[in-house]
Every structure is written in C-alpha cells, then in structure tokens.
C-alpha positions as CSV (number, residue, x, y, z in Angstrom):
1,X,25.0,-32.7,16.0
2,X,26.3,-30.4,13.8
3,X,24.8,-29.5,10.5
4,X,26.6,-31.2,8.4
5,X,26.2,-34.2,10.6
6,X,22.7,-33.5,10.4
7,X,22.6,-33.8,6.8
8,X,24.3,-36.9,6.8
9,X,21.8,-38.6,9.2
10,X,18.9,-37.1,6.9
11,X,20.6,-38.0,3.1
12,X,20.3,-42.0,4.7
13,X,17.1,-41.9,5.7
14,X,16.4,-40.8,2.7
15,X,18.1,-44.0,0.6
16,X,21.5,-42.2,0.4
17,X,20.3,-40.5,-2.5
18,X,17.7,-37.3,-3.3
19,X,17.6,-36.1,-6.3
20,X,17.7,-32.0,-7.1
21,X,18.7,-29.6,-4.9
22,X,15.6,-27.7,-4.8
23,X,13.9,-31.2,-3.4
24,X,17.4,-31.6,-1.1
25,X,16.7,-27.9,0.1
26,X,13.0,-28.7,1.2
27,X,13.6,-32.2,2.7
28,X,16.0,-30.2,5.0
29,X,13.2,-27.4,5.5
30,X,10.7,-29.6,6.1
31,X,12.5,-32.1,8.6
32,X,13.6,-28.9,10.1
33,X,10.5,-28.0,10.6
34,X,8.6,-31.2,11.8
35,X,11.4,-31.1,14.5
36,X,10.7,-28.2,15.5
37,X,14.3,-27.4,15.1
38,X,14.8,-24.0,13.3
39,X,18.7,-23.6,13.3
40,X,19.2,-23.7,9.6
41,X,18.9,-20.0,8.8
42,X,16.1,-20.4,5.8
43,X,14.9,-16.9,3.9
44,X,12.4,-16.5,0.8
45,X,14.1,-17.1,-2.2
46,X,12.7,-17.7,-5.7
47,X,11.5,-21.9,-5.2
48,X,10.4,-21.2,-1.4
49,X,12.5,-21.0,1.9
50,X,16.3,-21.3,1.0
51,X,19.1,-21.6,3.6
52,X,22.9,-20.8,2.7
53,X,23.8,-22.3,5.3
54,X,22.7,-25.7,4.6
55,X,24.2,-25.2,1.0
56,X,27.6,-24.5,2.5
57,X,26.9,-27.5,4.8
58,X,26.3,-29.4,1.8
59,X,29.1,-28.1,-0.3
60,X,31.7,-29.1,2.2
61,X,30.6,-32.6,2.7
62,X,30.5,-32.4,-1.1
63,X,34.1,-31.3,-1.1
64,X,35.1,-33.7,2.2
65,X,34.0,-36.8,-0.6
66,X,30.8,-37.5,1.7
67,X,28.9,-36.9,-0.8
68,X,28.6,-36.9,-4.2
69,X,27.3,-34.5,-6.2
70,X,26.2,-35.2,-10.1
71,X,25.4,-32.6,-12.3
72,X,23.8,-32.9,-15.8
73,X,22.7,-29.7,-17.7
74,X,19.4,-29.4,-19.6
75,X,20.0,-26.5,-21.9
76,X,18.2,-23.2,-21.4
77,X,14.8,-22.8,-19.9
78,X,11.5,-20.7,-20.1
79,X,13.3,-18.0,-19.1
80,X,16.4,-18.0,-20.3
81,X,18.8,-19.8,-17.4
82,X,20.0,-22.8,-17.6
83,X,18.5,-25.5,-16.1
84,X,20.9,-27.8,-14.2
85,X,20.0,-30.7,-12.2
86,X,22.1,-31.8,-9.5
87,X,21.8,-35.2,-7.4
88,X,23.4,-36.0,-4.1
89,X,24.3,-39.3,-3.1
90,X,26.2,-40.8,-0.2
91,X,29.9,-42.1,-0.7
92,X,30.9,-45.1,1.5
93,X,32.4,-43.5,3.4
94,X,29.5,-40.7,3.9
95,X,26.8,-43.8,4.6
96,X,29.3,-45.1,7.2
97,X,30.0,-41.7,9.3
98,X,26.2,-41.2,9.0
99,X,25.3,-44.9,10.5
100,X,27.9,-43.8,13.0
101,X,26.5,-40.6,14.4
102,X,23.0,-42.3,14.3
103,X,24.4,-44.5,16.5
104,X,26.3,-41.9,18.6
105,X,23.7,-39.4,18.8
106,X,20.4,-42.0,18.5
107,X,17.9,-39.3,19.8
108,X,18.9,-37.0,17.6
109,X,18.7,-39.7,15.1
110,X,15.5,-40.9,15.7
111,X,14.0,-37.4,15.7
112,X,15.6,-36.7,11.8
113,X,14.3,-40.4,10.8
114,X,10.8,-39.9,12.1
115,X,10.5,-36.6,10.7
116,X,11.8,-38.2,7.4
117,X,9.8,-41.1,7.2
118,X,6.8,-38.7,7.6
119,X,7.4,-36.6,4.8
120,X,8.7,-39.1,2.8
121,X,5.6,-41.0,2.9
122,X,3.8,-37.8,2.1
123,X,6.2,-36.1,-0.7
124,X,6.8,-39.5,-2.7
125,X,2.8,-38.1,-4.5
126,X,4.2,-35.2,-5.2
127,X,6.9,-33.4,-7.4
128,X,9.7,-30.5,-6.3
129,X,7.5,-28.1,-7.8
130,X,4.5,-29.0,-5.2
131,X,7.2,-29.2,-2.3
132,X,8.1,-26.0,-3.2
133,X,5.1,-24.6,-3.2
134,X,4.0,-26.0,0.0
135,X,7.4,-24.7,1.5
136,X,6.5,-21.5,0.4
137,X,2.7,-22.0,1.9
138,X,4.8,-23.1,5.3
139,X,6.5,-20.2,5.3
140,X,4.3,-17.7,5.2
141,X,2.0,-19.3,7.7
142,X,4.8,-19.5,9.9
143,X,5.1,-15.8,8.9
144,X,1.7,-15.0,10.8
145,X,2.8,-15.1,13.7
146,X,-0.3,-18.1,14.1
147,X,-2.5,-15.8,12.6
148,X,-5.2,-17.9,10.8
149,X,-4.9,-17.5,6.9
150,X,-7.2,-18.4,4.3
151,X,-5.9,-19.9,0.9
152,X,-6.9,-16.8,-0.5
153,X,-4.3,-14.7,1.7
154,X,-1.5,-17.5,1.1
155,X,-1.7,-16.2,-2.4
156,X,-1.9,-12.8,-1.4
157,X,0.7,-12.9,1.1
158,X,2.7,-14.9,-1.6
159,X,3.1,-11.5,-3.8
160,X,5.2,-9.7,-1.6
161,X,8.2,-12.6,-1.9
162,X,7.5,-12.2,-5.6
163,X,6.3,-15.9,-5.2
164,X,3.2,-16.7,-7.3
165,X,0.5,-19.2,-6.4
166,X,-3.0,-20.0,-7.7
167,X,-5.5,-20.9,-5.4
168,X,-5.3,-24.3,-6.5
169,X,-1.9,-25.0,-5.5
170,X,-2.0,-22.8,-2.3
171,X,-5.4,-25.5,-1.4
172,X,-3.4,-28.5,-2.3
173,X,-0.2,-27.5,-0.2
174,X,-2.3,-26.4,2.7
175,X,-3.8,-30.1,2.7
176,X,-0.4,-31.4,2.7
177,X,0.7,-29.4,5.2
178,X,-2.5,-30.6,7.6
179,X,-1.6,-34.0,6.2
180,X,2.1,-33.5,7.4
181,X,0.6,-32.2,10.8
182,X,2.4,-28.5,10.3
183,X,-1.1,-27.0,9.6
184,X,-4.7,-26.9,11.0
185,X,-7.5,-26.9,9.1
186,X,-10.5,-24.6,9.7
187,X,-13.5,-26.1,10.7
C-alpha cells in the first residue's frame, strides 16, 4: 500500500475521524512504529517526530475529497501564533476506498488495525500533549541506538531538539511506551 492508502486504512480504524493534526501526526508515528514499518520519513520537530511526507499524503487525500479537513481558529496563543485546530474526517467516498484496500490488501490491513486498536486503547487516557511527549520519549530511545536510557537522560537528551520535558512526563511516557510494548522497563 501506498501512503496515502495507508492513511486511509488507519483514519477508519480510527472511527473515520481524529481530531488535531498533531494527534493525526502521532497516530501515524506510533502505528508506524508498532509495525515496525519506518517508511514515513519522521524528523524532530517542535511537538515530537514530524513527517512531511505524511502531511503531503494527507494534503492530497485532502485535496482528492477523501478527506475532509475542518479548521476552526482559536485566536493567539502563549506565544504569540495562532492556534488552529484542524480535524480530519473520512468522506464517503474516502470510508469506501479505505474498506476496499482493507479488503484488497487484508494483511496489510490487519497489521494497521492491530497496531491501531493498541494504541487506541492506550491513547484514549491521554491528551495530544502526552502523545507528544511520548513520541518525543520514542524518538530519542530509538535515537540510542538500544542504548538503555534512564528518564533522567530522556530529559537530557530532550535539550538538544530544543524539546523540553520534566521528569514527570518523561516517567509517564516511558510507562506508556512499556504499556504500548515499544519500551522495556529496567528491572
């Protein structure tokens, strides 16, 4: 499947509907990731891993009338930007081509649902600021190479993307990430 087929498959197991594109962005990382399929081209960037290409991927089912995208602004933020949320459901058409590749391409299928339903089980406690941040903690294990980290070096190692994480959330992200099975925990 392609990527954009990819995202179809993963938007319906998902209801046909996820709301922000920061939450959209770590759905994909994550199923990516409990896959074990690393095709999507994800970097640091400021709310944890980041791919452009799924945000083309998504733009162009977007602009094929897969999917719609809402946006509704929220004024400025802390910092000055704007803050926009955007929410992506499936059109008809979009929830039929996505039951049709499940159907054509059923492993495939399979593997994106069960790697869905996991974290959806798991990310339904928690909100796209804590998915974030356990992307990030993902991310920067994956960055060791195995090596073991502590929470402690999480935060440390956290820095040098300019990504900043108390010890409390780097604990509660690594539990989530044992939880999810993408993590061991030190005995």
């Amino acid at each position: 499947m392609t990527l954009k087929e990819e995202l179809l498959v993963m938007l319906n197991c998902f209801g046909g509907k996820v709301i922000g594109k920061t939450r959209l962005m770590k759905y994909v990382y994550f199923v990516s990731e409990l896959r074990g399929v690393k095709k999507s081209g994800f970097r640091p960037y400021f709310y944890g891993p980041y791919s452009d290409e799924v945000s083309s991927a998504l733009e162009a089912l977007v602009f094929l009338g897969l999917v719609e995208q809402k946006r509704t602004e929220h004024g400025p933020g802390d910092r000055g930007y704007e803050k926009v949320l955007f929410e992506y459901t499936l059109t008809n058409d979009g929830v039929g081509l996505a039951q049709a590749l499940a159907e054509q391409h059923s492993k495939e299928a399979q593997s994106i649902r069960g790697a869905a339903d996991k974290l959806a089980s798991k990310a339904k406690k928690i909100g796209y600021m804590e998915l974030s941040c356990a992307a990030k903690a993902h991310f920067l294990l994956r960055q060791g190479a195995g090596k073991k980290m502590t929470v402690q070096s999480i935060v440390e190692k956290a820095r040098t993307f300019d990504w900043k994480l108390r010890a409390s959330e780097a604990q509660r992200c690594a539990d989530l990430l044992v939880d999810m099975g993408l993590a061991e925990k030190k005995n």
